[in-house]
ZAMARGU-4260 file (C-alpha; in steps of 0.2 Angstrom, whole numbers, plus 5000, padded with zeros to 4 digits):
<rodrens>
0) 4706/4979/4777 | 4706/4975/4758 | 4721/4966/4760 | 4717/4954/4776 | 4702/4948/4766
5) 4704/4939/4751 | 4689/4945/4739 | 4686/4926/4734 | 4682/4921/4754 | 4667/4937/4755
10) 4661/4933/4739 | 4656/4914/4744 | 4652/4922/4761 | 4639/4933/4752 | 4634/4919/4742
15) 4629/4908/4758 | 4620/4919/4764 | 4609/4922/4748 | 4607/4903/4747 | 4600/4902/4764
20) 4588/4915/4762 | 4580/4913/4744 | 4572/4896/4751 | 4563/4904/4765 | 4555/4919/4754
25) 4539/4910/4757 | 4540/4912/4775 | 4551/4928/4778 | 4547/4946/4768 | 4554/4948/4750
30) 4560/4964/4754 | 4576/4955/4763 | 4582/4952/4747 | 4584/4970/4744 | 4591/4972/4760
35) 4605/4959/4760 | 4608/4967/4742 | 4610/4982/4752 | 4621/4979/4764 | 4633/4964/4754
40) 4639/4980/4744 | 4641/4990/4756 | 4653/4979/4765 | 4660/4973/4749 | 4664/4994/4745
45) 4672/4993/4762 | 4684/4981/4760 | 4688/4985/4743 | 4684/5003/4743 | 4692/5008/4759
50) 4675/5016/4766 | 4673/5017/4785 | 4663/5006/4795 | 4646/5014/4800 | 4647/5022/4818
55) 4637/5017/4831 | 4620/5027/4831 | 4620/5023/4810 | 4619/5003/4817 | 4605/5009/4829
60) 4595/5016/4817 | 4598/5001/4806 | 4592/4989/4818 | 4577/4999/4824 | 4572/5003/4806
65) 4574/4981/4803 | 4564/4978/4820 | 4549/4991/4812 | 4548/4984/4797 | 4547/4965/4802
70) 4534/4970/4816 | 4524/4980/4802 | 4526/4964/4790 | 4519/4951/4804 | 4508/4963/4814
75) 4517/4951/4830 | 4534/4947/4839 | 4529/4930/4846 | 4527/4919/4831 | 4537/4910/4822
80) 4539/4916/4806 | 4545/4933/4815 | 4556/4926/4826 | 4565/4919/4811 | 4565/4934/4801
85) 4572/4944/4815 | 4586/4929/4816 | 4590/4932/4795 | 4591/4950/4798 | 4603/4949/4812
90) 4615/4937/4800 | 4615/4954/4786 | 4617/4968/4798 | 4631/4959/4805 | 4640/4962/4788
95) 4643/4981/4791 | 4651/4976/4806 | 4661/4961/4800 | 4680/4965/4807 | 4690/4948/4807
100) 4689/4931/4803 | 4679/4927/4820 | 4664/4939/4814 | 4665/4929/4798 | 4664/4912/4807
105) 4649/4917/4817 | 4640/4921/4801 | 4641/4907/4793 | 4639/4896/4809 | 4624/4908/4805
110) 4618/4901/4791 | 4620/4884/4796 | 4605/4887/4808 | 4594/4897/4800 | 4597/4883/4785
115) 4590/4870/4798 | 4577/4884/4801 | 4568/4881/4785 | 4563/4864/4791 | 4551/4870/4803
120) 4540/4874/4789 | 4544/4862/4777 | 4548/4843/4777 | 4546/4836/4759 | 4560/4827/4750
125) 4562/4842/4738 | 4567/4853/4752 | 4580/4841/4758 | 4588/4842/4738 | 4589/4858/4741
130) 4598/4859/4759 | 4610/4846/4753 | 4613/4860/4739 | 4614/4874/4753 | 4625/4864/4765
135) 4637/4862/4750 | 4639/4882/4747 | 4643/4884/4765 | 4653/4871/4766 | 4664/4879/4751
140) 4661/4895/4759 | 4670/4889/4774 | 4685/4882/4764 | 4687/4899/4757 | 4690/4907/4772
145) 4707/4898/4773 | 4712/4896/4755 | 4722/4912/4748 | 4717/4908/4728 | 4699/4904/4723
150) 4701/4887/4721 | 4681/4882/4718 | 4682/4864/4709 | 4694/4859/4722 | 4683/4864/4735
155) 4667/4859/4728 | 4675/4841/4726 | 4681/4839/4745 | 4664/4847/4751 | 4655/4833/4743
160) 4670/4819/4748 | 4664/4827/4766 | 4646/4823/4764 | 4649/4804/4759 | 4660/4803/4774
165) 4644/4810/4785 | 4632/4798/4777 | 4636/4782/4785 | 4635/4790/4802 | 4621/4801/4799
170) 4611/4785/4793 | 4615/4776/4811 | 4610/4790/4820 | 4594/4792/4812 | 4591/4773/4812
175) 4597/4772/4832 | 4593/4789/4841 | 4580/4790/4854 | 4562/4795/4845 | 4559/4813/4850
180) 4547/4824/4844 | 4556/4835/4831 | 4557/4852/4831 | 4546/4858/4819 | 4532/4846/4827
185) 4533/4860/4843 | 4517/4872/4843 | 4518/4886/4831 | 4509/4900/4838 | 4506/4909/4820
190) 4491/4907/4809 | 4501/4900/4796 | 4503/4884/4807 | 4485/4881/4806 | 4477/4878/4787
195) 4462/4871/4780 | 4447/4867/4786 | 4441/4879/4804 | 4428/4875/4817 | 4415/4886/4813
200) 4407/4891/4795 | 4400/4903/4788 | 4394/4906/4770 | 4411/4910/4760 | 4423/4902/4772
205) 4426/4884/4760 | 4425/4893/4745 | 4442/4902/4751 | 4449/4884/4754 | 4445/4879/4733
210) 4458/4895/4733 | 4473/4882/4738 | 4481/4867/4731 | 4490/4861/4745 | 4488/4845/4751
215) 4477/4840/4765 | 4480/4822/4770 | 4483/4807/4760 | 4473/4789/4763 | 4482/4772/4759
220) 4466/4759/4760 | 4471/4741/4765 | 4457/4736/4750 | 4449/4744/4737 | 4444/4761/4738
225) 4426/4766/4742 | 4416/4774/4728 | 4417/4791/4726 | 4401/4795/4732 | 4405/4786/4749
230) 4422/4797/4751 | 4413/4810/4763 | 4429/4813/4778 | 4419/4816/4792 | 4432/4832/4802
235) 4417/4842/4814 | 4399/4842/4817 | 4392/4860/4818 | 4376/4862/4829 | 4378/4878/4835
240) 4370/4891/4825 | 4370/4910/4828 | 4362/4920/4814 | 4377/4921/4806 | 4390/4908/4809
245) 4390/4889/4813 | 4399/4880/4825 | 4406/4867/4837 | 4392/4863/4852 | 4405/4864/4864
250) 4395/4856/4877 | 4392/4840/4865 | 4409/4840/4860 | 4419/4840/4877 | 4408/4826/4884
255) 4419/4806/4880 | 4407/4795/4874 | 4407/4776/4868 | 4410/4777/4850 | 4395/4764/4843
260) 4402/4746/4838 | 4407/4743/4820 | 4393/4730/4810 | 4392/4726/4793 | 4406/4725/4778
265) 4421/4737/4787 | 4437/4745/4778 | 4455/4748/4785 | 4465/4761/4780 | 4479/4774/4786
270) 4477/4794/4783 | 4492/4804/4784 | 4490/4823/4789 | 4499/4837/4783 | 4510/4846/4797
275) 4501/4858/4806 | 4492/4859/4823 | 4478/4846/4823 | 4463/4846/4833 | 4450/4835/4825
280) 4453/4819/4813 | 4446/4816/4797 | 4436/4800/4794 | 4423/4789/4785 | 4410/4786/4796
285) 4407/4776/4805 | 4422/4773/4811 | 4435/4769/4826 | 4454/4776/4828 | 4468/4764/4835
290) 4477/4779/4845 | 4478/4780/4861 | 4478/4798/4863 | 4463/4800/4851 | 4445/4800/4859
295) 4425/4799/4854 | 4418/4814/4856 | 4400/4807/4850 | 4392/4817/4832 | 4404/4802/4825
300) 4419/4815/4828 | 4438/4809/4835 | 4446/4824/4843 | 4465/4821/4851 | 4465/4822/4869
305) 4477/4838/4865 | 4480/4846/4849 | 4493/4835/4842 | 4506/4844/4831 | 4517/4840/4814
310) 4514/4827/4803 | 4499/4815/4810 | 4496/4797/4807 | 4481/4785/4811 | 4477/4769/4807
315) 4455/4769/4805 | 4442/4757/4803 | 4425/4762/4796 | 4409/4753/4791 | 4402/4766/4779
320) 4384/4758/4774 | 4381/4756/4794 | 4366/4768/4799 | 4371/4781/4812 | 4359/4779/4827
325) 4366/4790/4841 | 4354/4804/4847 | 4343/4807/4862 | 4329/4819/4865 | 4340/4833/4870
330) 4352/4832/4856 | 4335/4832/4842 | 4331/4847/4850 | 4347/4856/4849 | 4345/4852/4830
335) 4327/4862/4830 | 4334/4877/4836 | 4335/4894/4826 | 4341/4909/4835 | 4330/4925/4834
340) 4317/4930/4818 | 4328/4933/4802 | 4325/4925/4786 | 4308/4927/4786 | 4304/4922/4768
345) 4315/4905/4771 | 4305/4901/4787 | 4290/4905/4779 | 4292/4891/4765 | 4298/4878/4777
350) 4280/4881/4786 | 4272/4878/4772 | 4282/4862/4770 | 4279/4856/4788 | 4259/4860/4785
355) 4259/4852/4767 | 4269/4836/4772 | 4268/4825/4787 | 4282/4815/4785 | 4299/4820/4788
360) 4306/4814/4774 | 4294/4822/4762 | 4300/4839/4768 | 4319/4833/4766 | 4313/4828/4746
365) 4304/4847/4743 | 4317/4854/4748 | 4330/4846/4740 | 4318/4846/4723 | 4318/4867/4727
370) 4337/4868/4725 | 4336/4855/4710 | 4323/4864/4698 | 4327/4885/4707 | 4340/4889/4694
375) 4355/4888/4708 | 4373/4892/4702 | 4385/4883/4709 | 4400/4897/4709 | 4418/4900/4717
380) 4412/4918/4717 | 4397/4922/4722 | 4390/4939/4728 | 4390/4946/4746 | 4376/4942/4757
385) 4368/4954/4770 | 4360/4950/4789 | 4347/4941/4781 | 4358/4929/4772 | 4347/4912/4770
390) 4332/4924/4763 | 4346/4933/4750 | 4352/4917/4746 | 4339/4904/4741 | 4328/4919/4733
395) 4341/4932/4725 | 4356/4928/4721 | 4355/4909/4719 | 4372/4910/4717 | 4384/4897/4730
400) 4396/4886/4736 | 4394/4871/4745 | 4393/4880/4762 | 4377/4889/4755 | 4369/4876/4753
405) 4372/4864/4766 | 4371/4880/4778 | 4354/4887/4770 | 4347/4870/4768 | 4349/4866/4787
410) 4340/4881/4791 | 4325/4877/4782 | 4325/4858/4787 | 4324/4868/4807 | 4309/4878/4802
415) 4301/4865/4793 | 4302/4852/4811 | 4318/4840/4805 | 4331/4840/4815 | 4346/4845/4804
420) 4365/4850/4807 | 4382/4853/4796 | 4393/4842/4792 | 4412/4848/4787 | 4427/4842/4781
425) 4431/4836/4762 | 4425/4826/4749 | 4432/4816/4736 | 4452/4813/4733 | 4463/4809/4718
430) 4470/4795/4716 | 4487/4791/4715 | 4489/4773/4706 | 4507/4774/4705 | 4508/4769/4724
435) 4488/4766/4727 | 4483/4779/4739 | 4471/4793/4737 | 4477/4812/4740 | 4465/4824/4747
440) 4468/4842/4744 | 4463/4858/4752 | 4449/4862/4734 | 4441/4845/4741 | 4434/4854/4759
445) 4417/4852/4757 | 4402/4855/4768 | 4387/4844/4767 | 4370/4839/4779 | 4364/4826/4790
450) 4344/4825/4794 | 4336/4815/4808 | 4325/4803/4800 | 4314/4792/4813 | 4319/4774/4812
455) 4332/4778/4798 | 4344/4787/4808 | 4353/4802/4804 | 4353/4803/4782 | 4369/4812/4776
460) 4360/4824/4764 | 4372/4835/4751 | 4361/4848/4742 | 4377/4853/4731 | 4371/4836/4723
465) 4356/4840/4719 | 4363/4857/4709 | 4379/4852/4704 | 4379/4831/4703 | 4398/4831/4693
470) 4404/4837/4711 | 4404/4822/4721 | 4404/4812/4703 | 4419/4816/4695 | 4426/4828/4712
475) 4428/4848/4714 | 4444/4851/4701 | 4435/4844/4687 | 4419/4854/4691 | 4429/4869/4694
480) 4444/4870/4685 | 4437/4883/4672 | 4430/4896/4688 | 4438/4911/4689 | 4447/4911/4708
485) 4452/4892/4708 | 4471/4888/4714 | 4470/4906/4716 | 4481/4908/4731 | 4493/4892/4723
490) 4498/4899/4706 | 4516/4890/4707 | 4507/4873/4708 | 4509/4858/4697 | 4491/4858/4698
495) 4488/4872/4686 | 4496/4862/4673 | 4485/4847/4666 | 4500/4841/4656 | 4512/4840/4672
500) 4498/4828/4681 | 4511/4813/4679 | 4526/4821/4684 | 4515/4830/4700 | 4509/4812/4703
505) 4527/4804/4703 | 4533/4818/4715 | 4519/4814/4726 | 4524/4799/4728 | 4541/4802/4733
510) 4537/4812/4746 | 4524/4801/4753 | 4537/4788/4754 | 4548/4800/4760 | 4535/4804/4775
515) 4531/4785/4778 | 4546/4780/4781 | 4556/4795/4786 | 4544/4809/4795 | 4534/4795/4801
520) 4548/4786/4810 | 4543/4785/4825 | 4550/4771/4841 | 4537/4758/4834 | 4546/4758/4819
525) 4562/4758/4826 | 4562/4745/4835 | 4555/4735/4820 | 4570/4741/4812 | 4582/4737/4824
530) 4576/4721/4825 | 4578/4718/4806 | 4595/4723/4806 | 4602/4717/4822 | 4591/4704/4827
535) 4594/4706/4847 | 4596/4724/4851 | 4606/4725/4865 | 4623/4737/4870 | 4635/4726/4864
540) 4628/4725/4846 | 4624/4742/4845 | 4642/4748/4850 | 4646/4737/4836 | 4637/4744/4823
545) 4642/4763/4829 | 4660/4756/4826 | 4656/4749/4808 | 4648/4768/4805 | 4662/4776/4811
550) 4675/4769/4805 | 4665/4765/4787 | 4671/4784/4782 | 4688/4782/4786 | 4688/4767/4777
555) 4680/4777/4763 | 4697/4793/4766 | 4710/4778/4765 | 4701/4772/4749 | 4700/4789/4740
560) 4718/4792/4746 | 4725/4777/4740 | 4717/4773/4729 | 4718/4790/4717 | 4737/4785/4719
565) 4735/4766/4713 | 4723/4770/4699 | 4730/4784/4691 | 4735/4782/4674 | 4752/4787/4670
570) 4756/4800/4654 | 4757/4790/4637 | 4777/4793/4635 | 4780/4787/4653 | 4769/4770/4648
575) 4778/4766/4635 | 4796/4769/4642 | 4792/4756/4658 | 4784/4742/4643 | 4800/4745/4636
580) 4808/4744/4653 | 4798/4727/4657 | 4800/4718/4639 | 4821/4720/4641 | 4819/4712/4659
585) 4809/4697/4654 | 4821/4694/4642 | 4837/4698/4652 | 4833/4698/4669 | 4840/4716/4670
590) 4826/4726/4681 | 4825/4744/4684 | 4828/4749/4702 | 4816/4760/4711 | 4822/4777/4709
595) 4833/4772/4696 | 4835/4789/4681 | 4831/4786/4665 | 4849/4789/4661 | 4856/4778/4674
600) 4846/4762/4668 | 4852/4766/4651 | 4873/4766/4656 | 4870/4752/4665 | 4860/4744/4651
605) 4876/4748/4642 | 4887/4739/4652 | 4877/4723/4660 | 4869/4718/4640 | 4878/4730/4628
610) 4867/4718/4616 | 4853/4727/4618 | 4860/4744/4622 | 4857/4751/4605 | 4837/4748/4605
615) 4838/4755/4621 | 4848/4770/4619 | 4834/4773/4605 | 4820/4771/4617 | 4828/4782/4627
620) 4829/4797/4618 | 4813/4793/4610 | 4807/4797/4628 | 4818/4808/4634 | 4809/4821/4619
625) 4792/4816/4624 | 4792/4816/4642 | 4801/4831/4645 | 4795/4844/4634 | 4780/4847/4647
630) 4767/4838/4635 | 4771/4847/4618 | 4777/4830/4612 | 4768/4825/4595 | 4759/4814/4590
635) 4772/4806/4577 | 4783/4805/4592 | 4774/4798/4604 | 4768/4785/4590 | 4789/4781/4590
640) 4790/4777/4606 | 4775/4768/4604 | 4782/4756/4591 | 4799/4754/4602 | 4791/4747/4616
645) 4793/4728/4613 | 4813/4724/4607 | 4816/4724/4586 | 4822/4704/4580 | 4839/4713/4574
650) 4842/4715/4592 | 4839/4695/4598
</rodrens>
């Protein structure tokens, strides 16, 4: 065996497979590390050590001990991150049954898909630097397999001349193709394919979010950008309250309603989700969505007729100082309701408010003065809370987050008569000025209030302001970059690292530029694009511009070939003889013939113009010493023959 197999062709093969599992250690177990360390020295102990391949029930056990641990990683077969573990694991067990060059192919073949693989979890620009980096290794793995030395500058060069020669092609079919969803855009059936903000809350739920540094959505405005204290994107409205846990009114939610028409001053501008499985937009309201497959769902909410998947894109148009009017009798009432008789203490004092004030909007100011002047903490950390959560809040701990707040005062607006509900989704943004778009990040969800005040509408009402203002002033990293538990779950993020804001902004922007135009190509854009280039689109032109792609890379082989011929610099001793050679047959007319030895020229030199034999003859030997002594000519020498290149006056 260990002679069939050059050890320079498995060690590449090893290699490529450790490039293309490295790059998904996010998304498969670290432990396959070990495991491909495992099994790439056994195999390399069988071909070079002679040791027997494992029988069949060692192979059993090997798979079944793979499966089990996989299962007991994901808890789950039918998702995909297990899916794609299981295929990574089938490429390294296959190496203690690698036999013959055709086992070897499928390996590699391989790792060419699980390479494409990755791409289902991630689309930025960075990890296509780093698949054009994979892509390389195989393909200098594959030259391998038919080279009998290690030859890896040589293959390295040809592997990257083979990627050139892909480009013009592979630009052509991307700009031409059919818009299809991509791959990654199918559903993905695994938690990871959902993140950020859910559709119920209870206390501690956003907290987790301020954990992360991954970003959420980014919003390119058409104008300026609204103040920060106007940057509230609306997601869901929760008025479903069980005791413990807020939600969706299903009922309210399902039912299409006429979105209310825009009045006043309005702003246009696009938002860019992150991939994932979307069920709900975020917006400024209030606020209308130019999609065709988004609808109103009334509580100024846009939900997709379907949840859409991958990377979203919407164009919006909100008018954010217009009052929001929708309600009728039966929606107030759902926003009075409080199930069962818990937090006794908290419905207490929002009696005493109801008695004490008859206006609404005097109970709305106690209570917000109550969480101004009660010694609240606004904390990443705070303690647990028990059944009675709103009581232990708001008269124990006095320690929250935003959630706390906006949940706990929402239960005491009910008691006290107000109609009142929960508003989540995130607040704020940083501002990218490099390309003038905001970025909104997972630390920005945010939970907030809205109160049904009687000829005012509903009144977005944040108590989080009244405790911490620098919140919604100056936005949550700034308030919280100094708590315990923030970036927590993202401690590889630029965002940890106040002197890398520049080069995280920079980065940013490449990848949004790389999702607007690239992700985000969809068959709008196309045929913009088309257009552009090719003016009428039609069969003819674009068979002629498939030819121009295909036959640009051939062009590009010729070149290379040729050219490396036509441009390559003779050695110094060889330059001079032919100056030599060029100088005698301006002056005599007596030209070298193709083919023609150095010797030869020189007899007949001799014989045709015997007047210039001698300085000839000297030239010759000068460069017979140099040019056949494989390079160990000196420099004196070379000098010599240097000075002999143009005819000496003794010789006119």
């Amino acid at each position: 065996m260990a002679s069939t197999v050059a050890g320079h062709s498995v060690k590449w093969l090893l290699l490529a497979q450790l490039a293309v599992i490295v790059p998904l250690l996010p998304v498969i177990p670290v432990w396959m590390v070990a495991v491909w360390a495992l099994f790439a020295g056994w195999y390399w102990q069988i071909i070079s050590a002679a040791w027997p391949f494992p029988g069949a029930l060692v192979k059993l056990v090997l798979v079944a001990a793979s499966l089990l641990g996989i299962y007991l990683q994901y808890g789950q077969w039918l998702a995909l991150e297990p899916m794609v573990a299981t295929l990574v694991l089938a490429i390294l067990l296959k190496l203690v049954e690698m036999k013959n060059s055709r086992d070897r192919w499928l390996v590699l073949l391989l790792c060419y898909f699980v390479l494409a693989c990755r791409f289902l979890f991630e689309q930025q620009i960075v990890a296509l630097a780093i698949a054009i980096l994979q892509v390389l290794v195989l393909l200098v793995a594959q030259q391998a397999m038919y080279r009998q030395a290690a030859a890896t500058l040589a293959s390295a060069r040809l592997a990257v001349v083979m990627l050139l020669q892909a480009l013009p092609l592979t630009l052509f079919l991307f700009l031409v193709f059919p818009r299809i969803g991509p791959l990654w855009s199918m559903p993905l059936p695994s938690a990871k394919a959902q993140t950020g903000m859910s559709d119920s809350l209870r206390f501690g739920d956003i907290a987790e979010l301020s954990k992360s540094a991954a970003l959420a959505f980014r919003v390119s405005f058409d104008g300026p950008l609204p103040a920060p204290s106007q940057r509230y994107w609306r997601g869901l409205t929760l008025e479903y309250y069980d005791g413990e846990r807020w939600q969706v009114d299903r009922l309210s939610q399902w039912a299409r309603r006429r979105a209310e028409v825009l009045s006043g001053p309005q702003i246009d501008y696009t938002v860019t989700l992150e991939p994932g499985v979307h069920k709900w937009l975020y917006t400024l309201p209030v606020s209308t969505v130019s999609r065709a497959d988004i609808y109103y769902a009334g509580g100024y909410q846009w939900l997709p007729a379907s949840p859409l998947t991958g990377r979203l894109q919407y164009r919006v148009r909100s008018a954010i100082e217009q009052p929001r009017l929708e309600a009728d009798r039966n929606l107030l009432h759902r926003n009075l309701r409080l199930p069962g008789d818990d937090n006794r203490r908290a419905r207490a004092l929002a009696v005493r408010w109801r008695e004490q004030y008859l206006q609404p909007a005097r109970r709305v100011e106690a209570a917000l003065q109550f969480f101004a002047t009660g010694g609240f903490a606004y904390t990443l950390e705070p303690p647990r809370l028990g059944s009675d959560n709103v009581d232990e809040f708001i008269f124990d701990s006095r320690q929250g987050f935003c959630e706390h707040f906006a949940g706990s005062f929402v239960f005491l607006m009910r008691a006290a008569g107000v109609p009142a509900r929960i508003v989540v989704g995130y607040q704020g943004g940083e501002f990218n000025d490099a390309e003038n778009y905001l970025m909104v990040h997972q630390s920005d969800a945010h939970a907030w209030a809205e109160v049904w005040l009687d000829g005012a509408g509903w009144q977005r009402i944040d108590p989080t302001q009244a405790v911490a203002p620098d919140r919604v002033r100056l936005g949550a990293e700034s308030l919280l970059r100094d708590q315990q538990g923030f970036l927590d779950s993202s401690p590889f993020s630029l965002r940890n690292f106040h002197w890398a804001r520049d080069l995280r902004l920079y980065l940013d922007s490449l990848n949004y530029a790389w999702a607007k135009w690239v992700l985000n190509y969809d068959s709008q854009l196309q045929t913009g694009v088309l257009s552009a280039l090719l003016g009428e689109i039609n069969v003819q032109r674009m068979l002629l511009a498939l030819l121009i792609c295909g036959a640009l890379p051939l062009a590009m082989v010729a070149l290379v070939t040729l050219g490396s011929g036509l441009l390559s610099r003779p050695e110094p001793a060889l330059r001079y003889y032919l100056a030599a050679s060029r100088a005698l047959a301006r002056r005599t007319g007596l030209r070298r013939q193709p083919g023609e030895t150095a010797a030869g020229f020189l007899s007949r030199v001799q014989q045709q113009a015997p007047q210039w034999a001698p300085w000839f003859s000297e030239v010759y030997q000068c460069f017979e010493r140099c040019h056949y002594r494989a390079g160990t000519a000196t420099a004196e020498e070379l000098a010599a023959l240097r000075k002999l290149r143009r005819p000496r006056k003794s010789s006119d």
